[in-house]
C-alpha positions in Angstrom: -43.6 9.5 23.5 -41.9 7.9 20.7 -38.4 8.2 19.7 -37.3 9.3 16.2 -33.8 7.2 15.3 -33.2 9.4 12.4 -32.9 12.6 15.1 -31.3 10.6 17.7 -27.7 11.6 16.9 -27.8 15.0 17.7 -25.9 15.5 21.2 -27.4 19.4 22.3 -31.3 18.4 21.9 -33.9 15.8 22.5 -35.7 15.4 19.7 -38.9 13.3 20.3 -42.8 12.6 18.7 -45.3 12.6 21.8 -48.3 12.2 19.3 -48.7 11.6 15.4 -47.2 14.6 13.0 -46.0 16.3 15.8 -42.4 16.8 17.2 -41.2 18.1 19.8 -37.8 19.5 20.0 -35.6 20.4 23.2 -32.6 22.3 24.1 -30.6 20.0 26.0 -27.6 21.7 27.9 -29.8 22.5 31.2 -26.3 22.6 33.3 -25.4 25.5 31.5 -28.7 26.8 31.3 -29.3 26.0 27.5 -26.3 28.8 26.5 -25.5 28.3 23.3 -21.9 27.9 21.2 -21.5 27.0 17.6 -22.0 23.3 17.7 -25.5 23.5 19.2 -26.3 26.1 15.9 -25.4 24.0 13.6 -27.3 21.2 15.1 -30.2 23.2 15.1 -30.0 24.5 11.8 -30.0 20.3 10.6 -32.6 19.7 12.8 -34.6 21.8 11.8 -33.8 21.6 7.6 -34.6 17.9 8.2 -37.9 18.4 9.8 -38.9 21.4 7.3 -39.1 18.3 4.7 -40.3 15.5 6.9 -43.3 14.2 5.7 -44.2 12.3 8.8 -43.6 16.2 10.8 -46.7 18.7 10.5 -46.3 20.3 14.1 -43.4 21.5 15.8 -43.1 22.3 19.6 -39.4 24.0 20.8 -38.6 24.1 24.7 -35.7 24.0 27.3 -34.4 21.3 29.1 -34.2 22.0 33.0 -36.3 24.1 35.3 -34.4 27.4 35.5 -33.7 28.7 31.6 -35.3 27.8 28.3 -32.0 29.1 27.0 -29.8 31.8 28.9 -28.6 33.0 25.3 -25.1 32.8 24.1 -22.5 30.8 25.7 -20.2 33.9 26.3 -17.4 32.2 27.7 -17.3 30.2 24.7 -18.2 32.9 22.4 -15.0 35.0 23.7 -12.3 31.9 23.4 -9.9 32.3 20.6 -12.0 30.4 18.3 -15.1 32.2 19.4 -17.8 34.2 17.6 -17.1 37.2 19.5 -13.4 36.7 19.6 -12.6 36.6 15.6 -9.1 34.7 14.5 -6.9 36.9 14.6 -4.9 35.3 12.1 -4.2 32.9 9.6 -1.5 30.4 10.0 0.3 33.2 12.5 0.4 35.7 10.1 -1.8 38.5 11.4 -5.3 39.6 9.4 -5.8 43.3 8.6 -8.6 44.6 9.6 -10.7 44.4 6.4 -10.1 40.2 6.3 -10.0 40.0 10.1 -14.0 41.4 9.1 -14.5 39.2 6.2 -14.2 36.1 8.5 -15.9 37.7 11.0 -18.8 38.7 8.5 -19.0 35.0 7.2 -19.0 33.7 11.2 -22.1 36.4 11.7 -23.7 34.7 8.6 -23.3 31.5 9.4 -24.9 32.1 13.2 -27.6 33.8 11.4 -28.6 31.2 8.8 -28.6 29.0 11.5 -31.2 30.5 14.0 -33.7 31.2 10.6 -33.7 27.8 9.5 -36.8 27.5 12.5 -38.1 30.6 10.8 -38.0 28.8 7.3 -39.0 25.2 8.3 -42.1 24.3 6.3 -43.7 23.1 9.5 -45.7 25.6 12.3 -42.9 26.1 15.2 -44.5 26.5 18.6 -41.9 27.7 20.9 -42.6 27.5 24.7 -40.4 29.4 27.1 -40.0 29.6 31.0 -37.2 30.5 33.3 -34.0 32.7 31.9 -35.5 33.7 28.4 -32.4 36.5 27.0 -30.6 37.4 24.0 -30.5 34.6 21.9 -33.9 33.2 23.3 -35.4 36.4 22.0 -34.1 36.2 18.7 -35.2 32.0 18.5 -38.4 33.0 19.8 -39.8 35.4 16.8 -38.4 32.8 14.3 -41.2 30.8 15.7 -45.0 31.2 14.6 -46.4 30.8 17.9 -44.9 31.7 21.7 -46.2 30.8 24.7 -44.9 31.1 28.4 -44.3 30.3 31.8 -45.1 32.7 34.4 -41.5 32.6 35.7 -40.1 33.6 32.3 -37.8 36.6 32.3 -36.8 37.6 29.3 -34.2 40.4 28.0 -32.5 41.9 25.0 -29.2 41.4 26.5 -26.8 42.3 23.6 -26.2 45.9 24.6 -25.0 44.6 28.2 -22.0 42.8 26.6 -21.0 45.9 24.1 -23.0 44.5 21.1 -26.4 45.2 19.0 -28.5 41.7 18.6 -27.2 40.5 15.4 -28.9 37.2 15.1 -32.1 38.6 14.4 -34.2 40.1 16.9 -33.5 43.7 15.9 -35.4 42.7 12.9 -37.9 40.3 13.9 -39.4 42.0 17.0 -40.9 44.7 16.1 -43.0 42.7 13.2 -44.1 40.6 16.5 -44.9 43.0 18.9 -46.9 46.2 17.7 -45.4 48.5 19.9 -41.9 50.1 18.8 -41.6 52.6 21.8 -41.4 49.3 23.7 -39.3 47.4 21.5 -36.7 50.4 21.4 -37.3 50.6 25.6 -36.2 46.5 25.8 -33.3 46.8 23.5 -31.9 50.3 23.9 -32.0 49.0 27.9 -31.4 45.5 27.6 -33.5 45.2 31.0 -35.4 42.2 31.7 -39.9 42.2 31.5 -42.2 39.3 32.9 -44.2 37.0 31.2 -47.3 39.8 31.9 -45.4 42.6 30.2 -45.2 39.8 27.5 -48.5 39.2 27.4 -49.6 42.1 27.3 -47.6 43.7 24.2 -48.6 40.7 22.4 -45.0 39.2 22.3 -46.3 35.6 23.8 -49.9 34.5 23.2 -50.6 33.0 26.4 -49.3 32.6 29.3 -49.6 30.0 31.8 -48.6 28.8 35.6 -45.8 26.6 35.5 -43.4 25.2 32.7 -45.1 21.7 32.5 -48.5 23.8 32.1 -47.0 25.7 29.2 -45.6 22.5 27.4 -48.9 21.1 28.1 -50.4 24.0 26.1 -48.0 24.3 23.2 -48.4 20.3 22.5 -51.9 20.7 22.9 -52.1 23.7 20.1 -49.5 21.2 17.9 -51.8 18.4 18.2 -54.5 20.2 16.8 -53.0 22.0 14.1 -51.3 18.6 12.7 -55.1 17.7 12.7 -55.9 20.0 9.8 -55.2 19.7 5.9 -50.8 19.8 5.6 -51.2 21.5 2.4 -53.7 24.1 3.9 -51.5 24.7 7.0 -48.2 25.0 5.0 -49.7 27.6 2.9 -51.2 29.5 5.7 -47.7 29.8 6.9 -46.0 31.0 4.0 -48.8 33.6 3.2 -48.5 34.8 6.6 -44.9 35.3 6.5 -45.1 36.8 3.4 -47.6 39.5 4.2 -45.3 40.2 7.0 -42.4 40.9 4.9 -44.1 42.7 2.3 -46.3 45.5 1.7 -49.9 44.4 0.1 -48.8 46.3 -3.1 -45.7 44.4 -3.3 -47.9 41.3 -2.7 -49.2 41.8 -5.8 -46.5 41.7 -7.8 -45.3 38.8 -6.9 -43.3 36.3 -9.5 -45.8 34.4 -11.4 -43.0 31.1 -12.0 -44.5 29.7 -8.9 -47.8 28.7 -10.5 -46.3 28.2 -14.2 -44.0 25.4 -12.2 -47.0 24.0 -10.6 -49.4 23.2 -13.5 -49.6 23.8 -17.4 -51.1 26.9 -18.7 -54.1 25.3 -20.1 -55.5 24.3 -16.8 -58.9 26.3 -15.9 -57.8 26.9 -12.4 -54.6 28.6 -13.4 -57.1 30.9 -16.1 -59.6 31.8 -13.8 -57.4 32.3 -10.8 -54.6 34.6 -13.1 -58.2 36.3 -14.5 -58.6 37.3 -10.3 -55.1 38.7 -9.8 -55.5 41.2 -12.5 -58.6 42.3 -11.8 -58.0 42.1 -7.6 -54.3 42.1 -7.0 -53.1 40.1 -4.3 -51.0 37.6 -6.4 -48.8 35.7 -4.2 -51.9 34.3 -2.4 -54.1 33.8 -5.6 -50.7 32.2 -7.1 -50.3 30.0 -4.3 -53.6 28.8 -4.1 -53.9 28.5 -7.6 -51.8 25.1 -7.2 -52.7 24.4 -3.9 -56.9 24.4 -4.2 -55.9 21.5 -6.5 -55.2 19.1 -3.6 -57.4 16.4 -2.4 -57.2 17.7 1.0 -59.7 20.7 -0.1 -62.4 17.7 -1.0 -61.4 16.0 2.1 -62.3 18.8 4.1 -65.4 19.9 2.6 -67.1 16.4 2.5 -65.9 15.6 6.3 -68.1 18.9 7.0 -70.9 17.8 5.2 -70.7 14.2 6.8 -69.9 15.6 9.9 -67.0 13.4 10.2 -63.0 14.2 11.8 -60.9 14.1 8.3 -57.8 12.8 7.8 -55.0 14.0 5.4 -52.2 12.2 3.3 -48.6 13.0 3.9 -47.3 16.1 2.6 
């Protein structure tokens, strides 16, 4: 497993490369059960900004250090200090806030918090998260950032916001029930905030597998990351930002997607841009035919199709 010096500064996580284009990332506070507090969010958030545009990074795979938790949520304790998210200011240079700047700051903390955990959402790269032990409140709303979630049988997950006299604000009010198909369950788990098994998990489609142990399920998710940083960057890349577009939007609103993204890729005059634009009028659709319409352009779409014909593995430049 090789080390990467340019990640090596960060204190909360163990960021590593166990095979070629793929990284593996690690929560790293396993005596406090991976809770988090501000310092580790803002780590993550430059972690994963940096990997997003890493050229050497195709795969991602996000765990917890330790046996017990992949991440037992928010550090309340530290949350509720004077300094804390939960807490607020209070005032300014001891002169008390009213209540519509004591919200403002409070507003900009939320933001902040929330930019932070989406940054995994946004990366460029696939992010396959694996979870075992304590999974709750804040490992729920890291978890549907990611593309991919796999578990430990042990994993016992909750919405837990409700038990501490908030709604989930970081994101998994939004995120879960585009995840899971179900949103009788999703209202049961966070109107209820009571914990489900890696089975329940399973079987709502929140994880996609689930396996024995935690060193079986990081086995799996580095074995699923290995393969995908295999395949064409370009290809993969795009895959992902379809999906998560499609996800967002509505397929009528797909097609009416801003056209600047192909007119900044290539000149007007090239036939691919013609014929493709010729398709989204007449079948709609235009965010994928616009994305593709720079994309099908790369070498890795000859690459792919002559390693299939000469029944050879391909390989794939840098992206």
């Amino acid at each position: 497993m090789a080390s990467l010096p340019a990640y090596s500064h960060y204190e909360h996580y163990n960021v590593t490369s166990p095979s070629q284009y793929v990284v593996h990332v690690e929560i790293n506070r396993p005596a406090k059960l991976n809770a988090f507090h501000r310092a580790m969010w803002l780590e993550l958030n430059s972690i994963f900004n940096k990997l997003s545009v890493d050229p050497a990074v195709r795969a991602i795979v996000l765990t917890g250090a330790g046996e017990r938790a992949f991440t037992a949520g928010l550090d309340v304790q530290a949350a509720a200090s004077s300094e804390g998210t939960l807490q607020g200011s209070g005032s300014v240079n001891g002169v008390k806030l009213d209540v519509a700047r004591e919200a403002t700051m409070r507003r900009r903390d939320i933001y902040e918090f929330q930019g932070c955990i989406s940054a995994v959402e946004k990366c460029e790269k696939p992010v396959i998260c694996v979870l075992h032990g304590i999974s709750i409140g804040l490992a729920i709303d890291l978890s549907t950032c990611c593309d991919v979630r796999i578990c430990a049988a042990d994993t016992k997950f909750a919405v837990k916001e409700v038990d501490i006299g908030i709604a989930a604000d970081i994101g998994t009010l939004s995120r879960l029930p585009k995840c899971v198909g179900n949103f009788s369950w999703v209202k049961d788990v966070c109107l209820s905030a009571r914990f489900f098994g890696a089975k329940e998990a399973l079987t709502v489609g929140f994880v996609s597998q689930v396996h024995e142990n935690k060193a079986k399920a990081v086995e799996a998710g580095l074995k699923a990351a290995e393969l995908i940083a295999t395949k064409s960057p370009v290809a993969v890349q795009g895959t992902k930002e379809l999906l998560n577009h499609a996800k967002d939007h509505t397929i009528e609103e797909s097609k009416f997607s801003l056209a600047y993204i192909a007119l900044s890729r290539f000149p007007l005059s090239s036939k691919v841009y013609v014929i493709l634009l010729t398709l989204v009028i007449h079948l709609g659709l235009r965010y994928t035919a616009i994305w593709n319409a720079a994309m099908l352009q790369s070498d890795d779409v000859t690459a792919a199709l002559l390693s299939g014909i000469q029944k050879r593995k391909p390989t794939f430049e840098k992206l």
